[in-house]
N, C-alpha and C positions, 0 to 999 in steps of 0.2 A: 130492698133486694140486694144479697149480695154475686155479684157475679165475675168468676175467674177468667184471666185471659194469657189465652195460649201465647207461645215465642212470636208465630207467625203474625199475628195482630200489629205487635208493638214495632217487630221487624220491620215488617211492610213501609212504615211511617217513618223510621228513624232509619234508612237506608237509601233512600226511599225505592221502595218497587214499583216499577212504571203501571205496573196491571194493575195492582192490588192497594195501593197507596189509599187513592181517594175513599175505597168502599172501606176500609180498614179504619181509615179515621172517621168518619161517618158513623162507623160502624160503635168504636172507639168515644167518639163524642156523644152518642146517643148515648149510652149509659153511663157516661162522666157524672150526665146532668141528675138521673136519679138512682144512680145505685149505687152500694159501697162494690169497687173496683179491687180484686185480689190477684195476686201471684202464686205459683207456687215455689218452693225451692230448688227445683228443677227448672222452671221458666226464668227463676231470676241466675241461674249459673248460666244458663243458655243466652239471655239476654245481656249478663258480666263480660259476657266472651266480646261483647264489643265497643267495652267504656276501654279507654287506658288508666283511669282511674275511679277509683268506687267512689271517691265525692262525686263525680259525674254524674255514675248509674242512681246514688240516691237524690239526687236533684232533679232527673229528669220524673223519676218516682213521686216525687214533692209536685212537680210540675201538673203531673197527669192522674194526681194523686193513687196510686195504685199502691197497696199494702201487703207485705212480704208473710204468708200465713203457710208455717211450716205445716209439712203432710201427715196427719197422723194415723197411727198403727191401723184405723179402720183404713182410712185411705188407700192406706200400703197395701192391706190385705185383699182391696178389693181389686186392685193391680195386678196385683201377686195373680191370684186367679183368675182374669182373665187373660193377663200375661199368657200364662201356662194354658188355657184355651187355645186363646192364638195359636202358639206355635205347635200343639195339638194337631192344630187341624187346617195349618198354612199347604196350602200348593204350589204350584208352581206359575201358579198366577199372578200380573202384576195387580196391581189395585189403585183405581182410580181416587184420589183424594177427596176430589168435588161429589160424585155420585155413589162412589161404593164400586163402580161396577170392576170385574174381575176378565182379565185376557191372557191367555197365552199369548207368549209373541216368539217368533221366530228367525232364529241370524238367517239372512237371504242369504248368505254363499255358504254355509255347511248345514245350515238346517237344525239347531240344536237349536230349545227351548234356551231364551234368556230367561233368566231370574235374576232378582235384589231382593234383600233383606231391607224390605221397604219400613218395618217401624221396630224399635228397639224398645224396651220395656223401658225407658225413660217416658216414649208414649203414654203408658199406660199408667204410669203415676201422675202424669200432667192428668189424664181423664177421673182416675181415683179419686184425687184431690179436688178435683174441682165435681165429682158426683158426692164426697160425703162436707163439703167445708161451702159449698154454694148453690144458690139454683138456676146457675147455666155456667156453659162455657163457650166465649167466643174464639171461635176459631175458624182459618180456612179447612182444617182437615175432614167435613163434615163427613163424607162419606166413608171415610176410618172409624171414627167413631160413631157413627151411627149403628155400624156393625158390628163395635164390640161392646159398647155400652149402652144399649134401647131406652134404658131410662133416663139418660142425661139430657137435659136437654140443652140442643146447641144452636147458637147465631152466629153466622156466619159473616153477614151482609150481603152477602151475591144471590139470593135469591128471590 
């Protein structure tokens, strides 16, 4: 099986994040043992951001054996349009990561809807890439892409 993993995964472990650590490497280690483990080119710039140097970034790579498997045109294209979905048909809702679920939220002293620009089409080529190069993708963001990609299928470990 091969199976892609998001920033957040590797993040979690090499930062370490107090919530997310243990399930991430659990998470991380359970498919060390039987599957080939992949990046995409976006996961590995994302995750570059925190070597000072690239002998680092590929030795931990060597470590945890994970293999840098660039996104191709189907990849891209399936981004691409859901991409352009997304923002189609974004409101003014925030979005929960873990669930999916969607909320207006409101400043208590003037009353205006907040918004963010919760995912960037860098999203959405991490999800591309790991829908046409694998058959899963670990990540915490399940509830993002659960809703913009139905057929990926995604582990998380927290559930």
């Amino acid at each position: 099986m091969i199976v892609a993993v998001d920033t957040n995964i590797l993040l979690d472990i090499l930062l370490p994040d107090p919530n997310f650590k243990n399930s991430s490497l659990n998470l991380l280690m359970r498919y060390m043992k039987t599957s080939r483990l992949i990046i995409s080119d976006v996961v590995y710039s994302e995750l570059a951001s925190q070597f000072s140097k690239e002998e680092l970034l590929t030795s931990f790579m060597d470590d945890v054996n994970i293999n840098l498997v660039g996104s191709s045109p189907d990849a891209l294209w399936i981004a691409a349009k859901a991409w352009k979905k997304y923002v189609s048909s974004r409101d003014e809702a925030l979005q929960c990561i873990f669930c999916g679920k969607k909320e207006i939220i409101k400043c208590t002293k003037c009353h205006s809807i907040i918004t963010s620009r919760q995912h960037i089409i860098s999203d959405f080529i991490i999800a591309g890439h790991a829908f046409v190069e694998s058959d899963r993708l670990l990540t915490r963001d399940r509830g993002f892409y659960r809703n913009c990609f139905t057929e990926l299928k995604i582990d998380s470990g927290l559930e």
